[in-house]
Legacy VTK file of the C-alpha trace (Angstrom):
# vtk DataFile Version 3.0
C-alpha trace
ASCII
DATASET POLYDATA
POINTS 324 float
0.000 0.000 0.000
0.754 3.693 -0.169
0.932 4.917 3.617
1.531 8.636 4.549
2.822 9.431 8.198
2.253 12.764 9.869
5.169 13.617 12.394
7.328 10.949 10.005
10.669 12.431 11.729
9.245 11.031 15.441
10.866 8.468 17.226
7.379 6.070 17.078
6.907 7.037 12.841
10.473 6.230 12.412
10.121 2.826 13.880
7.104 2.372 12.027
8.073 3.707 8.715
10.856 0.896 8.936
8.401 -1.598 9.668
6.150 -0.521 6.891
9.223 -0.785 4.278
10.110 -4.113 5.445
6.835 -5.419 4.798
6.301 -3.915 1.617
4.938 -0.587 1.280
5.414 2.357 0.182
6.020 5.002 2.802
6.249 9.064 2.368
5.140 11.539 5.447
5.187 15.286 6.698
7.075 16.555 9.703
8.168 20.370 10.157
12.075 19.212 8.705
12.045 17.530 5.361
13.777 14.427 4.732
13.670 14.007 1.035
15.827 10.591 1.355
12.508 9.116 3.453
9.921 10.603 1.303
9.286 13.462 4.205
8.167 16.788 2.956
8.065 19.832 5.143
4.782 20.973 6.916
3.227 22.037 10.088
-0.145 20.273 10.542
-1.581 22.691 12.195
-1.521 24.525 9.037
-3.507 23.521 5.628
-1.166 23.662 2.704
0.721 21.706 -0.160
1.825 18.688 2.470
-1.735 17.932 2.639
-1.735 17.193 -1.653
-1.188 13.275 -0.485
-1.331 10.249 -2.364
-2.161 7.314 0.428
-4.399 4.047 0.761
-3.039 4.764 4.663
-2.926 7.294 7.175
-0.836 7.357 10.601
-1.456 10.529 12.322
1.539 10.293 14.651
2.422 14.324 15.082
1.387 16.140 18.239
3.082 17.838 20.711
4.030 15.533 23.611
4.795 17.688 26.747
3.781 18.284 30.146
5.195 21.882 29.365
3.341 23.190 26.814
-0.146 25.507 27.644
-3.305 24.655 26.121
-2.931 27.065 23.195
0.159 25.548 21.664
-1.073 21.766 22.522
-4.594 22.576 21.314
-3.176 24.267 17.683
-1.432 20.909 16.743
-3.192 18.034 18.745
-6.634 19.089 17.610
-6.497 21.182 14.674
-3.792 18.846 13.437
-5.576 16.375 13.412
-8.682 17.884 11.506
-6.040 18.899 8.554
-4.589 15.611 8.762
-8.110 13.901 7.905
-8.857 16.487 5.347
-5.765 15.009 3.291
-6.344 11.647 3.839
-10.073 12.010 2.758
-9.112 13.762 -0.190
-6.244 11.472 -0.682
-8.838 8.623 -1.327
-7.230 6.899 1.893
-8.978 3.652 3.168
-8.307 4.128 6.561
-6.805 6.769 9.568
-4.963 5.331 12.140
-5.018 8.172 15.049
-2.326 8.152 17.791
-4.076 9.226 21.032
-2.621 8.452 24.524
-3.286 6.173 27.847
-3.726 9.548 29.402
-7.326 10.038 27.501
-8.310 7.900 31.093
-6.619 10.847 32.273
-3.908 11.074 35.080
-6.294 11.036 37.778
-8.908 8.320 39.379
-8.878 5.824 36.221
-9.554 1.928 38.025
-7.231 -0.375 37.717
-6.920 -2.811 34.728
-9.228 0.219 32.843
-10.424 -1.088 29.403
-11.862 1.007 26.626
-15.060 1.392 27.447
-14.509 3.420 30.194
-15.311 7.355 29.762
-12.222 9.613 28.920
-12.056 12.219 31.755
-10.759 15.731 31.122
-8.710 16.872 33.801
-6.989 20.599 32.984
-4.225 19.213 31.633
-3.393 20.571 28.340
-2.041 17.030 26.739
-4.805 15.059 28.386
-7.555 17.616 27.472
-6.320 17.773 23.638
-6.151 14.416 23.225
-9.726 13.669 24.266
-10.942 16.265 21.687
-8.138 14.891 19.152
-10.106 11.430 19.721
-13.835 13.212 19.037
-12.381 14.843 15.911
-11.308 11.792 14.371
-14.538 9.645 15.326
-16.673 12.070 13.895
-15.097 11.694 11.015
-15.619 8.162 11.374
-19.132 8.534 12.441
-19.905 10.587 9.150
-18.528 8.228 6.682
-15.823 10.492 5.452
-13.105 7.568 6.513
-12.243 4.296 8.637
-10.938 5.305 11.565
-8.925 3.645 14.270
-7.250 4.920 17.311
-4.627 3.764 19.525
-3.824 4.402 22.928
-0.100 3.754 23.365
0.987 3.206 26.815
4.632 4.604 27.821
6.903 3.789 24.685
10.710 3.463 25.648
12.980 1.926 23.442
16.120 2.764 21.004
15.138 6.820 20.480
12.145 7.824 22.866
12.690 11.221 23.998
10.254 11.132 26.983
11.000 7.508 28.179
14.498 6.809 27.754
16.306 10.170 26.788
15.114 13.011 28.648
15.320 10.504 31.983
18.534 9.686 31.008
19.473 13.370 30.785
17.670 14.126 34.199
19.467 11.222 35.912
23.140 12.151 35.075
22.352 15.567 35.932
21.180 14.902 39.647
17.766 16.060 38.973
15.389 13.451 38.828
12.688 12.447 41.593
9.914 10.447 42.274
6.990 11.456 44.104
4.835 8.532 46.235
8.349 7.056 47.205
8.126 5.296 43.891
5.722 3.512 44.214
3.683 5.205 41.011
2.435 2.640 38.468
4.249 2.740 35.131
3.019 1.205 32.310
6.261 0.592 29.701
5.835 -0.956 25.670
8.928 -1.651 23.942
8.638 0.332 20.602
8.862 -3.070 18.591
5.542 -4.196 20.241
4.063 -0.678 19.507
4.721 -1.224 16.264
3.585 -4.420 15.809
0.204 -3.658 17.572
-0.380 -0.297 15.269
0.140 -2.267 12.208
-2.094 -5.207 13.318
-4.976 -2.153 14.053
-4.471 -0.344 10.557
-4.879 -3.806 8.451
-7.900 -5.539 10.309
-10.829 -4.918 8.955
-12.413 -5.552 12.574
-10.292 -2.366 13.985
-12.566 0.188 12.226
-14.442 2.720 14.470
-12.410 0.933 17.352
-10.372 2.401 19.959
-7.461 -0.092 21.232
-5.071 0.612 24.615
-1.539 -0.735 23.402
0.996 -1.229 26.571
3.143 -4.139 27.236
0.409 -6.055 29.417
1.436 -5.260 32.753
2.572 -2.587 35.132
5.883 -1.548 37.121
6.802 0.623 39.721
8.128 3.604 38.555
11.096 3.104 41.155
11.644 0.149 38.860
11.592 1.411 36.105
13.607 3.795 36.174
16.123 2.088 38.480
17.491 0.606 34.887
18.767 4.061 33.513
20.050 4.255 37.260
22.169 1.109 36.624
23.552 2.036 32.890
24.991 5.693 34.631
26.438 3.542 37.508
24.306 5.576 39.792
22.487 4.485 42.578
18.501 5.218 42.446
16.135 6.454 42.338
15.517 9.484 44.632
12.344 8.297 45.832
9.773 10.870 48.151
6.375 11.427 49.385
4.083 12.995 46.440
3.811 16.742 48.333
7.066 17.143 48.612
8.080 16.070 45.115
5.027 18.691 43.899
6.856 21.077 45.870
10.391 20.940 44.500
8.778 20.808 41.068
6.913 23.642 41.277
10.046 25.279 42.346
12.340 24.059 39.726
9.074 25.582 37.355
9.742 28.889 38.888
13.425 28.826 38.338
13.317 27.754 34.765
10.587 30.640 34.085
14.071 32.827 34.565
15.820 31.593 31.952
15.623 30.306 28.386
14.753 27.043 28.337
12.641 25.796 25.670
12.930 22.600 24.686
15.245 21.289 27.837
14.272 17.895 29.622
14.197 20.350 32.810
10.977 21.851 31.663
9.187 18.806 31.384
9.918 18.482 35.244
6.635 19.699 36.774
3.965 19.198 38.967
2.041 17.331 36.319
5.292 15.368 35.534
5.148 14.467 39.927
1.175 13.536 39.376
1.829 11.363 36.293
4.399 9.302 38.705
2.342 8.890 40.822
-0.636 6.913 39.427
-1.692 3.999 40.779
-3.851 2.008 37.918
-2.924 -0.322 35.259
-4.198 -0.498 31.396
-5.827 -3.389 30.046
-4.923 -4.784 26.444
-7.507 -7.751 26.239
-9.640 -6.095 23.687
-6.418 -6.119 21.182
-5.497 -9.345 22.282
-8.736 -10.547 21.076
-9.514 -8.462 17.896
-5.585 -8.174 16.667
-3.882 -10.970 18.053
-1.705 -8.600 19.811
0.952 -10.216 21.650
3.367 -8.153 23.703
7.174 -10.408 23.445
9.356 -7.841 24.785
9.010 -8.431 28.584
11.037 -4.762 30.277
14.252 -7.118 31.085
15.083 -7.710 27.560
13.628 -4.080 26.355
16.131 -2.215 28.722
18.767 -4.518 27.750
18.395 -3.588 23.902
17.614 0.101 24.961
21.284 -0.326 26.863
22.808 -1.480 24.020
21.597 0.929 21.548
22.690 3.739 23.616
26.138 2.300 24.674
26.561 2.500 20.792
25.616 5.989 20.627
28.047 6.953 23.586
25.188 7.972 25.754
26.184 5.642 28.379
29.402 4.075 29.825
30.683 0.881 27.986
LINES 1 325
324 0 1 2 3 4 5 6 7 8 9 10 11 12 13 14 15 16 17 18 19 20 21 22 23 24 25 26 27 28 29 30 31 32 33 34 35 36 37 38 39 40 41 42 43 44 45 46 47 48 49 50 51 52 53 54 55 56 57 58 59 60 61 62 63 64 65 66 67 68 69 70 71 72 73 74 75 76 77 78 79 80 81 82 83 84 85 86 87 88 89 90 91 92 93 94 95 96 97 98 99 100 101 102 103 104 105 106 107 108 109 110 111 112 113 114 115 116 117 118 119 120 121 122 123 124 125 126 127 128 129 130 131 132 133 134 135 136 137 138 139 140 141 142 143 144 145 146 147 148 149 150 151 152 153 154 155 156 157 158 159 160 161 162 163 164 165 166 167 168 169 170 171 172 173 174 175 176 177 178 179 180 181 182 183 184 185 186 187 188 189 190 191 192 193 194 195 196 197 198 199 200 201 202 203 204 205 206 207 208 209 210 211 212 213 214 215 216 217 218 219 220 221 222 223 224 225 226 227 228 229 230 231 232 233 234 235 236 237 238 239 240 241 242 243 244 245 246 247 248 249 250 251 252 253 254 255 256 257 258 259 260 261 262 263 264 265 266 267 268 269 270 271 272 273 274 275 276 277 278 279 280 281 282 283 284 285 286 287 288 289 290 291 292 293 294 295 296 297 298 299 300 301 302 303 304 305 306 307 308 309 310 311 312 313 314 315 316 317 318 319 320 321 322 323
């Protein structure tokens, strides 16, 4: 098939658009950098123009902006309006189907039951990402509902892998820098999927014919403390970890840090994702189910977090991010 990715330079459409190739298709895509080499023209989705004059059988709408730091106005631009543009081209385009990247945090961050499945409501909760991701979701249903395309969302859980930025680099960054925490002494539920198993979920979702109009929560199957977790990028900095406290105080020290950085320039640093909602996020205490795409897709997490650190290790050992 002809597929088009939106966000193609992201760490999950790279690892997809690789996938994609090695089975076959054809794969071109928009991000705000063109790559001509990958078939990736320059665009902002938040913004109708020529990136939108697609050819595709396939959608992934992978770009968003993925931050705790960023106010509604920026997050709502891209996340929602993004994804409106994003199903105008695909509709035009012909496209049988519009695979929509949502989040886990559509439950929102707050009073979700454990082992939540699909069915249950999305909650709105003031934060930015959560809040435009909900409305991201009703955008691309009602185009579903109205016959303009298939649509299928995903819910990924907390992607790490070879690449992630908010699971594996930024932590890393935090970590060597003495300036990571963990609120609820740790004990926060964390709920990791290897990229590989993303992938493989996503692709199952866009080519079943049973996936369309559904909504599917994608994690590796269980959850971890977040004190375990993270303990792993602990071990590859020979560092021992992590700084563990109780959820107030690690609001507190946040909210501080967020004070501090409002003094200085820093857009874009791993610092300013450190935040209150950053300390709330930790600090969850449900779990995701994945039954429903073990039943429809045949998904089948088979990276288990032992084996997914130990490739994540390896992959940054070779890109001198860690000791050897």
């Amino acid at each position: 098939m002809r597929v088009f990715l939106t966000g193609a330079n992201g760490f999950i459409a790279r690892a997809l658009s690789a996938r994609l190739r090695a089975d076959g298709h054809t794969v071109s895509g928009v991000d705000l950098r063109a790559d001509p080499g990958s078939g990736i023209v320059a665009g902002d989705v938040s913004t109708p123009g020529p990136w939108q004059d697609i050819t595709a059988d396939l959608v992934f709408h992978t770009a968003a902006v993925v931050s705790n730091g960023v106010g509604l106005a920026g997050q709502w631009r891209v996340n929602v309006g993004g994804t409106r543009n994003a199903l105008d081209a695909a509709v035009r385009s012909g496209a049988t189907r519009f695979v929509h990247f949502s989040s886990i945090r559509a439950f929102s961050d707050l009073g979700f039951p454990d082992g939540v499945t699909e069915d249950h409501p999305v909650r709105p909760d003031g934060n930015p990402y959560v809040d435009t991701k909900i409305a991201s979701e009703q955008v691309a249903l009602q185009a579903h509902a109205a016959g303009r395309i298939a649509v299928t969302i995903v819910r990924p859980g907390d992607v790490y892998g070879p690449g992630s930025r908010p699971w594996t680099l930024m932590p890393l960054e935090l970590i060597r820098r003495n300036q990571f925490l963990l609120p609820a002494w740790g004990r926060g539920i964390f709920s990791p999927v290897y990229i590989d198993d993303l992938v493989d979920g996503v692709v199952r979702a866009a080519l079943s014919p049973d996936a369309a109009g559904q909504i599917f929560t994608l994690t590796g199957g269980t959850g971890v403390t977040c004190r375990d977790f993270f303990a792993h990028y602990y071990r590859m900095l020979g560092k021992r970890g992590p700084v563990c406290v109780p959820t107030p105080a690690a609001v507190a020290v946040a909210v501080a840090a967020g004070r501090a950085l409002s003094l200085v320039s820093a857009a874009g640093s791993s610092a300013a994702e450190f935040n209150a909602v950053s300390m709330r996020y930790f600090a969850r205490t449900g779990t995701y189910a994945i039954g429903k795409a073990r039943r429809v897709l045949g998904y089948d997490p088979a990276v288990d977090l032992t084996e997914g650190m130990a490739r994540t290790g390896r992959w940054l050992r070779a890109e001198g991010l860690i000791p050897s």
